[in-house]
C-alpha positions as CSV (number, residue, x, y, z in Angstrom):
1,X,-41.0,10.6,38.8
2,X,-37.5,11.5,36.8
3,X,-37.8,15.3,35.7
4,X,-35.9,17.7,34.2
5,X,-36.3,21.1,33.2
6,X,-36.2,21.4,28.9
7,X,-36.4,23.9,25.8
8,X,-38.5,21.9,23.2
9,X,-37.4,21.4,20.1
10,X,-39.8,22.8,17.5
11,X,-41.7,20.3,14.8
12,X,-39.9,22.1,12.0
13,X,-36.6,21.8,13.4
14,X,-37.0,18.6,14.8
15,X,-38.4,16.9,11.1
16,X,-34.9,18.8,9.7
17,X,-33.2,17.4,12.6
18,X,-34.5,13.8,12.1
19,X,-32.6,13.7,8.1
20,X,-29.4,14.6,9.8
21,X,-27.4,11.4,8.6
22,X,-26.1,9.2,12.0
23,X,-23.4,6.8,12.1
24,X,-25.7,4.2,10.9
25,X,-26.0,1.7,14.6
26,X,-28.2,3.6,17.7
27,X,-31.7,4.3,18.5
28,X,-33.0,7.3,17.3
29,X,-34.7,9.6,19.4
30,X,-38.3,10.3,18.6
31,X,-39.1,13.7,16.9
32,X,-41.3,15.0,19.4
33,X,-39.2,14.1,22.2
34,X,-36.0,16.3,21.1
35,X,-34.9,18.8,23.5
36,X,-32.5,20.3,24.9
37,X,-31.9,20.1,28.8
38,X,-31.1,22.8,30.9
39,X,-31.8,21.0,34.5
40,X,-32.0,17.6,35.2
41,X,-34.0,17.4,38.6
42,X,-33.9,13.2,39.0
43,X,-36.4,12.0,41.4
44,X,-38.8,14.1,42.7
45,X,-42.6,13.9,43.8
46,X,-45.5,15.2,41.8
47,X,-46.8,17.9,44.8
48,X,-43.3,18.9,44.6
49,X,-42.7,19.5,41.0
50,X,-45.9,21.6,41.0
51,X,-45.0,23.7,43.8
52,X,-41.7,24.6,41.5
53,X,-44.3,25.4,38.7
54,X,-45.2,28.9,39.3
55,X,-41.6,29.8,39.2
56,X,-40.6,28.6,36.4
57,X,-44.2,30.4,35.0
58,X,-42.6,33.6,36.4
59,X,-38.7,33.1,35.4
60,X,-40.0,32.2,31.9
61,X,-42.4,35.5,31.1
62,X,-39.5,37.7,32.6
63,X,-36.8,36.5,29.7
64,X,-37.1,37.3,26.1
65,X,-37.7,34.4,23.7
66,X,-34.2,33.9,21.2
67,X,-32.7,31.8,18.8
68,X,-29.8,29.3,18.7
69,X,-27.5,28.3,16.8
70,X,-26.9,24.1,15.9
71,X,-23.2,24.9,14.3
72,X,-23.1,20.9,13.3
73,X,-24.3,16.9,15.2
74,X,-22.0,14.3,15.8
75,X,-20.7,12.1,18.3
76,X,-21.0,13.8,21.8
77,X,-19.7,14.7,24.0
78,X,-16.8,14.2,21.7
79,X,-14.8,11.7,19.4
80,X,-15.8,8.2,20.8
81,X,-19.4,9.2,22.3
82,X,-21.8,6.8,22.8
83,X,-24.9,9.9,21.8
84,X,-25.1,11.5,18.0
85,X,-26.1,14.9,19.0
86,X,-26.7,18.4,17.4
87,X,-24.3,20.7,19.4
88,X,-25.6,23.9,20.5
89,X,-23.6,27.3,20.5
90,X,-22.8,28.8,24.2
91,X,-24.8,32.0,23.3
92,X,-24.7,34.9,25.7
93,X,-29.0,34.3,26.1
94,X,-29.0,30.6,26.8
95,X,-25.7,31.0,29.3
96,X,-28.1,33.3,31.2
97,X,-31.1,31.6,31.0
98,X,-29.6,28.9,32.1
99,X,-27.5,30.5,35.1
100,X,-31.2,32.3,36.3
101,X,-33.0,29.2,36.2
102,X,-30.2,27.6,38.5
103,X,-30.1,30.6,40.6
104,X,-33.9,30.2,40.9
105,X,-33.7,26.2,41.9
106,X,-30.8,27.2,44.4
107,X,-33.1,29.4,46.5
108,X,-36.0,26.3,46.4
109,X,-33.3,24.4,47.8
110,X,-32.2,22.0,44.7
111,X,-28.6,21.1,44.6
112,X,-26.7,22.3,41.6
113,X,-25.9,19.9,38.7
114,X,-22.6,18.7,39.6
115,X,-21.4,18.4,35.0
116,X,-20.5,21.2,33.4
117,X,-23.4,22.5,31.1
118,X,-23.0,20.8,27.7
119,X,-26.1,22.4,25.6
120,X,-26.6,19.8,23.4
121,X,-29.9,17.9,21.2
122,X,-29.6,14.2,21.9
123,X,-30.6,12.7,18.4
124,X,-29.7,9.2,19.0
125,X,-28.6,6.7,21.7
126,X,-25.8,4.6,20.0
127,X,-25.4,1.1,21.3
128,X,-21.2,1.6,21.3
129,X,-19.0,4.4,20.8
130,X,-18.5,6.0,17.6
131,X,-15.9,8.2,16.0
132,X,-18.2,9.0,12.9
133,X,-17.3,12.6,11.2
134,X,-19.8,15.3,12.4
135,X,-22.3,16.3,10.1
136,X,-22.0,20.0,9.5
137,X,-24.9,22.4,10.3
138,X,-25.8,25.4,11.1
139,X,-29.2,24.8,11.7
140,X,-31.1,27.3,13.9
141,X,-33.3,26.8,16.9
142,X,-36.0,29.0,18.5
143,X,-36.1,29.1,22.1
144,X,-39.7,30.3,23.1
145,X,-40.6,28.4,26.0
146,X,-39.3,26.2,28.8
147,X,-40.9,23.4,29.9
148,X,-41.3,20.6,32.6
149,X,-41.0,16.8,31.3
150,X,-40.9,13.4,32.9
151,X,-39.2,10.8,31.9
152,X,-41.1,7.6,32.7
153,X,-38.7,4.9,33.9
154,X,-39.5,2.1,31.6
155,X,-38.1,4.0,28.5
156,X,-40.6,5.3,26.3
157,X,-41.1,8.9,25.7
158,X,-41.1,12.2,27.4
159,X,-43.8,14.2,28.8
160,X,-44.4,17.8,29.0
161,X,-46.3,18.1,32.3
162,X,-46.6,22.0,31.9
163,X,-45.3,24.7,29.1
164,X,-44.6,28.5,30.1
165,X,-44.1,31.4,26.8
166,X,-41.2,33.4,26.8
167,X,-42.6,36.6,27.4
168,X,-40.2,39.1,25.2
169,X,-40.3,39.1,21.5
170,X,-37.7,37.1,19.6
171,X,-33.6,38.9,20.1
């Protein structure tokens, strides 16, 4: 199965998200499958997903939950992009959640993502590149959880194969 490692977008935020005027071509990305990826695993068996579970379980209740900040979408990475996206803000908390969960993967032997981190909410796949003006923001995001998706290979949606709190109160 494809996998990667994800903060969920809330309902709220992704029904806000979802009015967010595009560049008018693309494929939207369904409300409930907006996230925002911090590890993209590839192929990988079911046994061995699971046996990554329990750390993520543990990395998870050992960081405080927080709030980002969606400064404005548009096309991503940048002018010409072929995505419409919400950028996300390179706070201090998501730079180290993201650096401990890919210290933790390192030590169960996963190779690092080889692209620089570009935290980012894909909110549409556009079918050519686009120069559209960015839609200003801020719109803000809480980050309470991590979870585990799959992407099935025939397109579709996402699914969260397991879910694990933050376990501090909001910062």
């Amino acid at each position: 199965m494809r996998c990667f490692i994800a903060v969920p977008v809330s309902a709220g935020l992704a029904a806000t998200l979802g009015e967010v005027p595009g560049p008018g071509h693309g494929r939207a990305v369904a409300a409930a499958d907006l996230h925002l990826t911090l590890a993209f695993l590839g192929e990988r068996g079911e046994e061995w997903a699971r046996a990554r579970w329990p750390l993520l379980a543990e990395l998870a209740s050992g960081l405080p939950a927080f709030t980002l900040t969606l400064p404005d979408a548009g096309p991503f990475p940048g002018p010409g992009g072929r995505f419409w996206a919400a950028r996300v803000a390179p706070e201090p908390a998501l730079t180290a959640l993201h650096g401990r969960l890919w210290r933790a993967l390192a030590e169960a032997g996963v190779e690092p993502e080889p692209r620089a981190f570009l935290p980012h909410v894909t909110l549409a796949r556009l079918g050519r590149a686009t120069r559209a003006a960015a839609v200003p923001g801020p719109w803000r995001m809480p980050v309470s959880s991590l979870a585990f998706y799959e992407s099935p290979p025939a397109g579709g949606g996402y699914r969260i194969l397991a879910q694990w709190p933050m376990g501090g109160p909001p910062t």
